[in-house]
Each structure stands twice: as C-alpha cells, then as structure tokens.
C-alpha positions in Angstrom: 152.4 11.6 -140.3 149.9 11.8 -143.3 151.2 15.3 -144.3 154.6 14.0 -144.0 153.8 11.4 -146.4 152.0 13.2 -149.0 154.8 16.1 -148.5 157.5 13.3 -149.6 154.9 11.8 -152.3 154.1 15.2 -153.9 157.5 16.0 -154.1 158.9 12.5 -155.5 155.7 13.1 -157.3 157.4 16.3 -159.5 160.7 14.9 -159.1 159.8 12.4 -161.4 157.8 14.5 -163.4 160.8 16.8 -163.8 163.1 13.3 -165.0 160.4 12.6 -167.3 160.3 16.1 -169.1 163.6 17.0 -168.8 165.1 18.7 -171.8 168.7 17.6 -171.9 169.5 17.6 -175.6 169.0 21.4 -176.2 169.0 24.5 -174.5 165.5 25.8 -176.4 163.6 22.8 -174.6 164.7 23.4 -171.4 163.8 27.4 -171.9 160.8 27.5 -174.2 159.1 24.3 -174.0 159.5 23.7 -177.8 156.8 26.7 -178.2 154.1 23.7 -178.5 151.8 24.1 -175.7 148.0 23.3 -176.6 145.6 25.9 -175.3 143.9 24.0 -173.0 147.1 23.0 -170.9 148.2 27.1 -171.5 145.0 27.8 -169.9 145.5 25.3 -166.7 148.9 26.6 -166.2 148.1 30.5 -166.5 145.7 29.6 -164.3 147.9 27.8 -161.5 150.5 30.6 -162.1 148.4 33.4 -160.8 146.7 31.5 -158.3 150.0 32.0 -155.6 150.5 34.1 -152.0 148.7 36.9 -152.7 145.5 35.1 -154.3 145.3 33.1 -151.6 146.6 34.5 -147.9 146.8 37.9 -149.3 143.4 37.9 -151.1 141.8 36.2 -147.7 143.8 38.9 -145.3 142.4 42.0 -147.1 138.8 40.5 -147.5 139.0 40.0 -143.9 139.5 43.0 -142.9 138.2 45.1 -145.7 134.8 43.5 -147.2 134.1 43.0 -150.4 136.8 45.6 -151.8 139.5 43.5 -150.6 138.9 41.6 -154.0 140.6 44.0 -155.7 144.0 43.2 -154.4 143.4 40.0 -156.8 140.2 40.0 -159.1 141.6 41.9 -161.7 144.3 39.8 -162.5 141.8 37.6 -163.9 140.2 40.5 -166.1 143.7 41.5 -167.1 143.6 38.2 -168.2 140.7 38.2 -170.4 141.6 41.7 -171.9 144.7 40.3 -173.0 143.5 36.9 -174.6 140.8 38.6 -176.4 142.8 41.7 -177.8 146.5 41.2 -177.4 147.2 37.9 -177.6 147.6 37.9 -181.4 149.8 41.1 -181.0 152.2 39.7 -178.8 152.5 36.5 -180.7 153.0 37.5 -183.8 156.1 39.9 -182.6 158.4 37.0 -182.6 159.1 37.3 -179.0 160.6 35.1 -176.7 160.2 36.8 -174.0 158.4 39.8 -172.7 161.8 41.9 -172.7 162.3 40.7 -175.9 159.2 41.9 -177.0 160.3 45.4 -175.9 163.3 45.4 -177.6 161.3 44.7 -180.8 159.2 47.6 -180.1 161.8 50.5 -179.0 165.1 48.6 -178.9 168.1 46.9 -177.5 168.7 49.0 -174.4 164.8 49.3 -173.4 165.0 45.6 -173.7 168.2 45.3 -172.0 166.9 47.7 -169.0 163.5 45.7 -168.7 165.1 42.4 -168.5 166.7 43.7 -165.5 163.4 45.1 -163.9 161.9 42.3 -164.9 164.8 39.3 -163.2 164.5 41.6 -160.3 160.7 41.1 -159.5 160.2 37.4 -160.2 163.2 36.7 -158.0 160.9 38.7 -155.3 157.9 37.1 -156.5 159.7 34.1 -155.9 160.5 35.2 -152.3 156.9 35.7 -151.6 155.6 32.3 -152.9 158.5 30.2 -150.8 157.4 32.4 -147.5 153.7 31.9 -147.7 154.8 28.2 -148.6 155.8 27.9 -144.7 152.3 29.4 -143.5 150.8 26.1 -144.1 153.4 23.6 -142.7 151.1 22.2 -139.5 153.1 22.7 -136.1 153.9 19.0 -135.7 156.3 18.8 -139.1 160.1 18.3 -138.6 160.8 21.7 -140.3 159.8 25.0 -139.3 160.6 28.9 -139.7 163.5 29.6 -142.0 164.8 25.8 -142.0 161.5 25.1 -143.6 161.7 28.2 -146.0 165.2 26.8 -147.1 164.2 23.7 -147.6 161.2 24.0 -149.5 162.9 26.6 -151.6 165.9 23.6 -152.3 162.9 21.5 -153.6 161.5 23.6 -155.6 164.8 24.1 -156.9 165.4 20.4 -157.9 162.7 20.0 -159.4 162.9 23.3 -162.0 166.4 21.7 -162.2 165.7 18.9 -163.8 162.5 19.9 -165.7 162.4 23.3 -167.3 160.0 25.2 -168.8 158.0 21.5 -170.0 157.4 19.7 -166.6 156.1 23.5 -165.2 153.7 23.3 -167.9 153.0 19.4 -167.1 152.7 19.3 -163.8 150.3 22.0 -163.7 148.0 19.8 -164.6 148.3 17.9 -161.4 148.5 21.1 -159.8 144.7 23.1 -161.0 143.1 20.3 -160.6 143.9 20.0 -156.8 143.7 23.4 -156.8 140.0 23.8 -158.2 138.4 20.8 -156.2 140.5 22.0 -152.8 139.1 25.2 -152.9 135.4 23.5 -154.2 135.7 21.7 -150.8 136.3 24.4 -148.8 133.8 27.2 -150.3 130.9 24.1 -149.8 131.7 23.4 -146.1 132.3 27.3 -145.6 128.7 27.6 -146.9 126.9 24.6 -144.9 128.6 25.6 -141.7 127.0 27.0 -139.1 127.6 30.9 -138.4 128.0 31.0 -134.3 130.5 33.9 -134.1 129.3 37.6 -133.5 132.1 39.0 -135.9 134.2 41.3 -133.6 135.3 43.6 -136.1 133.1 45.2 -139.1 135.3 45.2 -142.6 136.0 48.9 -143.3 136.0 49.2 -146.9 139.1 50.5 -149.2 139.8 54.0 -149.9 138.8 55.3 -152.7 142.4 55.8 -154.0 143.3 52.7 -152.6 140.4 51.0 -154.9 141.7 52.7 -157.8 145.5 52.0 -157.3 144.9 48.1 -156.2 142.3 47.7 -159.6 145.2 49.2 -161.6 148.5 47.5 -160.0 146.7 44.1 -160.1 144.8 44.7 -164.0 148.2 45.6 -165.3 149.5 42.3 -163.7 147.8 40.1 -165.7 148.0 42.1 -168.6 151.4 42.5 -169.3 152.8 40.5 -166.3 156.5 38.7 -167.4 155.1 35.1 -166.3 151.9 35.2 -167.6 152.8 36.5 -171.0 155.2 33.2 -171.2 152.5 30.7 -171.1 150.8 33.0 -173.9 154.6 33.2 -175.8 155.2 29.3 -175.4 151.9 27.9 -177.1 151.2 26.3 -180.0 150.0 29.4 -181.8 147.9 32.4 -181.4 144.5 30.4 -181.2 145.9 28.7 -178.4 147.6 31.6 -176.7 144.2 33.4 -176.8 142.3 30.1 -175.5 144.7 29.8 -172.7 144.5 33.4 -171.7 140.8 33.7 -171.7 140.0 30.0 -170.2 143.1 30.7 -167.8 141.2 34.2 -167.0 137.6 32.5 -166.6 139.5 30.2 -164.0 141.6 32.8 -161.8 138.3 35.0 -161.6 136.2 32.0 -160.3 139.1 31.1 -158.0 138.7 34.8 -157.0 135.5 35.0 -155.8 135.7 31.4 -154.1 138.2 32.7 -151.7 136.5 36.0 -151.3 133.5 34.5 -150.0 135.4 31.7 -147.8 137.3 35.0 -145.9 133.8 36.7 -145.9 132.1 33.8 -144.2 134.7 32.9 -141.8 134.0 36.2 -140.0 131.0 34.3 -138.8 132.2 30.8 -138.9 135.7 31.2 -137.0 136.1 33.1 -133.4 138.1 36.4 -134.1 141.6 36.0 -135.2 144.5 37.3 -134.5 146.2 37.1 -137.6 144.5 36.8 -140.3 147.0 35.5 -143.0 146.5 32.7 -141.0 142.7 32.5 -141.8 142.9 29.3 -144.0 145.4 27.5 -141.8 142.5 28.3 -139.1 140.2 27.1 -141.3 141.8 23.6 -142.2 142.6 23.5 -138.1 139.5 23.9 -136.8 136.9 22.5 -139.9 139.0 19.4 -140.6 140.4 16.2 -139.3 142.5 14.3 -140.3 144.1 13.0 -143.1 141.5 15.5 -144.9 143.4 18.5 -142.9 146.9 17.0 -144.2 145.4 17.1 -148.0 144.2 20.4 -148.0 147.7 21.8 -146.7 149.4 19.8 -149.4 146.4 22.1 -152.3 148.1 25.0 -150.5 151.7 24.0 -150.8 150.8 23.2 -154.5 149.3 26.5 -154.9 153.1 28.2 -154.0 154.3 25.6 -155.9 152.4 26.4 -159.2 153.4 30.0 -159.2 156.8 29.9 -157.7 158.4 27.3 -160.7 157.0 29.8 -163.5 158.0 32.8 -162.1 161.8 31.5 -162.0 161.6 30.1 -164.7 160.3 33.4 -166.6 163.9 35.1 -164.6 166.0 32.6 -165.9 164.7 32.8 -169.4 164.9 36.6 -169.3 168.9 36.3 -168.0 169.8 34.2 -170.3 167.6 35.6 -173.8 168.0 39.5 -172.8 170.7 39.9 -170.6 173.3 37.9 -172.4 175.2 38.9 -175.8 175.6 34.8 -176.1 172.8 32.3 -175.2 174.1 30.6 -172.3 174.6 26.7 -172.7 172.2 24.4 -170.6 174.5 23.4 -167.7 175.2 27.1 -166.9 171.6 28.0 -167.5 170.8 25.4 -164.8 173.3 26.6 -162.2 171.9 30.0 -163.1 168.5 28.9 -161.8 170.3 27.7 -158.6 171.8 31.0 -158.4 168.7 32.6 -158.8 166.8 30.6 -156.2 168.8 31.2 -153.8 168.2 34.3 -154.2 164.5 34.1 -153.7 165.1 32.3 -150.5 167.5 34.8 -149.1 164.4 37.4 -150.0 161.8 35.8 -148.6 163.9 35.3 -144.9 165.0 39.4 -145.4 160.8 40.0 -145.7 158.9 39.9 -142.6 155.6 40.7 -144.2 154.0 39.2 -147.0 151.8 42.3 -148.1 155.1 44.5 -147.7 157.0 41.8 -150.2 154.0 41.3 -152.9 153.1 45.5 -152.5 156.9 46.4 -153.0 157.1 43.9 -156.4 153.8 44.9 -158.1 154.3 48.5 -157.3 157.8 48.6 -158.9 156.1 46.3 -162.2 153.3 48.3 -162.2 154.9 51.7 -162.8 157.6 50.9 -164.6 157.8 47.9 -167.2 154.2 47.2 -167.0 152.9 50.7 -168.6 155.5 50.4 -171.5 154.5 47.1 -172.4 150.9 48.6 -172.5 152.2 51.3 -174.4 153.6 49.0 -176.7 150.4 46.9 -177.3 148.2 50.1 -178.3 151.1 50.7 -180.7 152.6 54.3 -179.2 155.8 54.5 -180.8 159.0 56.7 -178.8 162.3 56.8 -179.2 164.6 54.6 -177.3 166.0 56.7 -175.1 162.4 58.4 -174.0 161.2 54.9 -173.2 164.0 53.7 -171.0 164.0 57.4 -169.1 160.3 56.6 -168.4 160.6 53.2 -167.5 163.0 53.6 -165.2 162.7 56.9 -163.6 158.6 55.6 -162.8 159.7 52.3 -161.5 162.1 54.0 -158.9 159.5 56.7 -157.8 156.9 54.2 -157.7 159.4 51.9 -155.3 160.7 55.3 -153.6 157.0 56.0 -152.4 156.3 52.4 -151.0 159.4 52.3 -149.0 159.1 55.4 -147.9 155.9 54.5 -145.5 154.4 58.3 -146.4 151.0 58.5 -147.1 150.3 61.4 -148.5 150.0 60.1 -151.8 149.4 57.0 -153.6 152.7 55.0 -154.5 150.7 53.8 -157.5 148.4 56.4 -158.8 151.1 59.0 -158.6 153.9 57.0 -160.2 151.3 55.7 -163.1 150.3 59.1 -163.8 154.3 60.6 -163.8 154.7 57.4 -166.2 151.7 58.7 -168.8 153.0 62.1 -168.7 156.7 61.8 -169.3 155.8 59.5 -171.8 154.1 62.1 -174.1 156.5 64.7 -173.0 159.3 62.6 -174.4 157.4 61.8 -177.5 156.4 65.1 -178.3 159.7 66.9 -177.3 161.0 64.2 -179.8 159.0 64.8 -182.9 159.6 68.3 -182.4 163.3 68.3 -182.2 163.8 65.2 -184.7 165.3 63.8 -182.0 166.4 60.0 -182.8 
C-alpha cells in the first residue's frame, strides 16, 4: 500500500510538474529549454541523466561478480564527464549547435549530420528500452502490475509526462529527482557499512580481462564524452561557464555515485546469502535490510533513477528527428505525437530484450564505434572530407554491432571496431589530400 501511494504521488508529482513547465507557445521551448539553464541545475540533471540501468543494476551485477573492475562498466562515464567540462565544453558551445548531430554537420556536413542523427535516434530509443526494463526490477511482488503490463505502463507514464513538459520540466524535475537519488543511495552505502558481515561469500569476484578492462574503460569514457544526451544538458545552458560548471559538478557527482554503489555490491557479498541473480542485488537488499514504508521509499529512489535517464534520453531522440532529420522543423503537436511514436518504440525494445547487459552492451558498442569517435575527432579539430567521415562512421558502427551480436569471442567487439575506426579515418584523409579529393 505505501509504494502504491508514493507510485501515484510521484507520478501526479511530475504530472504536475510537466503542466507547470509546459512549453505550449513555441516549438523552441518545448525542444531546447529556451537554452537558459544555470549551471548548477545543468550539473544536477547530467548527473541524474547518467545515473540509469546500467549505473545502478548493471554497475552492482558486474561488481558482484567481478571485484573492483566491475567499476569500469560505469566509472568512466564520470571522468568522460570531467574531460569534457574542463576541455570541450567551450568547443562545443561555441559551434552553434543544437544538437550533437548538428554539431557534426557543422564540422564535416549535411549528410554526416544527416547519417548521425539516425545512429544517434536509434540508440536513445534503446537506451530508452533499457531504462523502462530495469524500471520493472524494482516493482515489489505485491503491486497490481507486473512483467510486460508493468513495462507498458510505466513506459505510458513516462510518456505523459515528457508530453506535457519537454525539454524544461526534464531539467526541473531533476531536481526532485538527485536529491532522492544522492540521500537514497547515502542511506544505503551507511547501513551497508554498519551491517554485520555473516555470509561466507560463495563465490570469489574473478577480475576482468585485460581486454575487457580496456574496451569497458573506452566504451563507457567515450560515453560521457561525446554521449548525445549528455552533450544536451551542456548545449541547453545558459552559456559556456555554465555548461562547463554543470559538466564538471555533474562529473564529481556520477563518480561519487560510482563508487557508492561499487562498494554497496562489494559488501553485500558478505552481508546478503548468495544470490541467484544478481541484477536483483539491490531489490535483495531493500527486501531483506528494510521494512516498511522505508523499503517502499527506496524502490520509489530506484524508479526515479530510470525515470531521470529515460525522459532525457527521449527527449535528446526527439530533438535529433525533428532538428537533423527533417528539411522543415516540425510544429509542436507533431513533435509531441512524435515522442509518442518514439516511446513506443522503446517499450516494444525493452519487451524484445531479455537481458539488460545484452540491451546496454549492444547500444554503447554501436555509439562507441561509430558516432562517438567522430565527434572526438571533431573536438581535437581533425578535419576529412564528408564522404570519408560518413564511410567511417558507419562502416565502424556496423562492425562494432556485427561483433556483439555475433556472440564470437575471438576478438573484442570494441577494441577491434575502435581501432578499424582510427585507421580508416587517416586512410580516408590521407587518400584525400593526396588525390584532392573533395
């Protein structure tokens, strides 16, 4: 009964929120968030974005089962973070961009643009796929919705609510959302640490291969370096001070959040009795540490946690459709049935998926390879012509995706698809200066 209550609050909650911020008199509002975000709330909400699925079940799975390098399927999102604030921020914003796709068009034109807004629509609808699925995961057993009723539905809130609010009420209610998320997991890494450890573990973490290392560290840097949702909270600031302040404090945060979880997932092992699944560690956790209505508020901090990532990361798709993938910009009442469109989408992902690691693995491998090394290659200022920067773009992407669905392991999706990437990039480049090709 209390979750069910603070379910229906919450949600009323952003309802209203959404009502409040709507953005019905212009199409700019609704999309950009009048590009007047102070750095401090850019901060909050980078932070909430990146704080999802995989930096919470994922993150807590791969700890679990692989020690202290299973950080590195989410730590260096946070460092990406602070490597952008501090040296690309002021690149990025003063581009003119509205978007990361648009930001690539400005760099090597219309069709890289046109191609990356496709990659790019593409992974945030999985992203958003991901977020709804790992939204069920915390549900308890006794709520009236379960399985893939309770995927559709909470994908039709989440819906309503980016409905009515846009890019502004993400931004807002944010707010609401970090700072449930910071003293939730505060709670939980302070009882983790006063609790008794009775458990013999049953299993000893085997640590990461070396490759493995390597390609998570790169795959999840490049995330939150050049990642399509993070770059529009640096995009829809005030100005490049604030863009930087909200990259670096948002980085600070997700690093700090990091670690927390890391060391909750590394004590459980002593704390808990063996599990059997252990994407369902924290759900354990709450089960088994907590009564009631405490247990009820600290599955609502991890529904807000999918909620916090799952609004930008559709609204970053519907952006990118509607500034990069449209000749004309698209009035608001179709840009809001787009969004529908679009989440639905998502939903229909995340009840194809039957693993969340497969689902978050497939979309950062495919970003990583493929638009996420151009836009690199665009912030160090390496030039090429249009044509060699779409062929490399999209020939790594596929390879990279080719490799992860193919379930070989011989080689590393990543490492072997990043380093095809940096090599037909300079082949193209040089074979263009050479031949004057344009």
């Amino acid at each position: 009964m209390a979750f069910t209550i603070l379910f229906a609050g919450i949600f009323g909650t952003f309802i209203l929120l959404g009502w409040r911020f709507r953005e019905n008199t212009h199409t700019s509002g609704w999309l950009y968030a009048g590009k007047n975000i102070p750095g401090w709330l850019s901060g909050l909400s980078t932070a909430a974005t990146t704080i999802g699925g995989s930096a919470t079940i994922v993150l807590a799975h791969m700890v679990y089962h692989h020690g202290p390098s299973g950080l590195l399927i989410d730590l260096p999102i946070g460092i990406g973070l602070l490597v952008f604030g501090l040296f690309f921020a002021r690149t990025l914003r003063n581009s003119g961009a509205d978007t990361l796709a648009h930001y690539l068009e400005l760099q090597y034109g219309k069709m890289v643009g046109r191609i990356s807004a496709i990659f790019i629509v593409l992974v945030e609808l999985t992203w958003f796929g991901l977020l709804i699925k790992s939204f069920t995961l915390f549900l308890p057993p006794d709520f009236f919705l379960q399985g893939n009723s309770a995927i559709i539905a909470a994908g039709l809130c989440f819906l309503l609510y980016i409905f009515l609010s846009g890019q502004r009420g993400v931004f807002y209610t944010d707010i609401l959302q970090a700072a449930i998320m910071v003293g939730g997991f505060i709670t939980l890494a302070v009882v983790m640490f006063t609790a008794e450890s009775t458990y013999t573990p049953q299993h000893v973490p085997q640590s990461l291969e070396t490759a493995k290392q390597l390609a998570f560290f790169i795959m999840m840097f490049l995330s939150g370096l050049t990642g399509p949702d993070v770059s529009s909270r640096a995009l829809y600031s005030r100005n490049v001070a604030s863009a930087r302040q909200g990259l670096v404090f948002g980085g600070i945060l997700k690093i700090s959040i990091s670690l927390t979880i890391g060391y909750i997932a590394w004590k459980s092992l002593t704390v808990l009795p063996a599990l059997t699944n252990s994407y369902l560690l924290f759900p354990t956790i709450i089960d088994t540490v907590f009564s009631s209505p405490f247990d009820a508020l600290l599955r609502i901090m991890f529904l807000l946690v999918m909620i916090s990532s799952a609004d930008t990361v559709l609204m970053t798709a519907v952006t990118t459709l509607n500034r990069d993938l449209f000749r004309h910009a698209l009035s608001l009442n179709v840009l809001k049935f787009a969004s529908l469109v679009m989440g639905i989408s998502g939903i229909l992902l995340a009840l194809y998926f039957s693993d969340i690691l497969d689902m978050m693995k497939t979309a950062y491998t495919f970003y990583a390879a493929g638009p996420a090394m151009l836009v690199l290659y665009a912030f160090l200022g390496l030039r090429a012509r249009p044509w060699a920067a779409a062929l490399t773009m999209t020939v790594s992407g596929a390879l990279a995706l080719l490799l992860e669905l193919s379930s070989q392991e011989l080689v590393n999706p990543v490492l072997a698809a990043i380093g095809f990437n940096v090599f037909l990039f300079q082949v193209m480049r040089s074979f263009a200066h050479r031949r004057g090709i344009s």
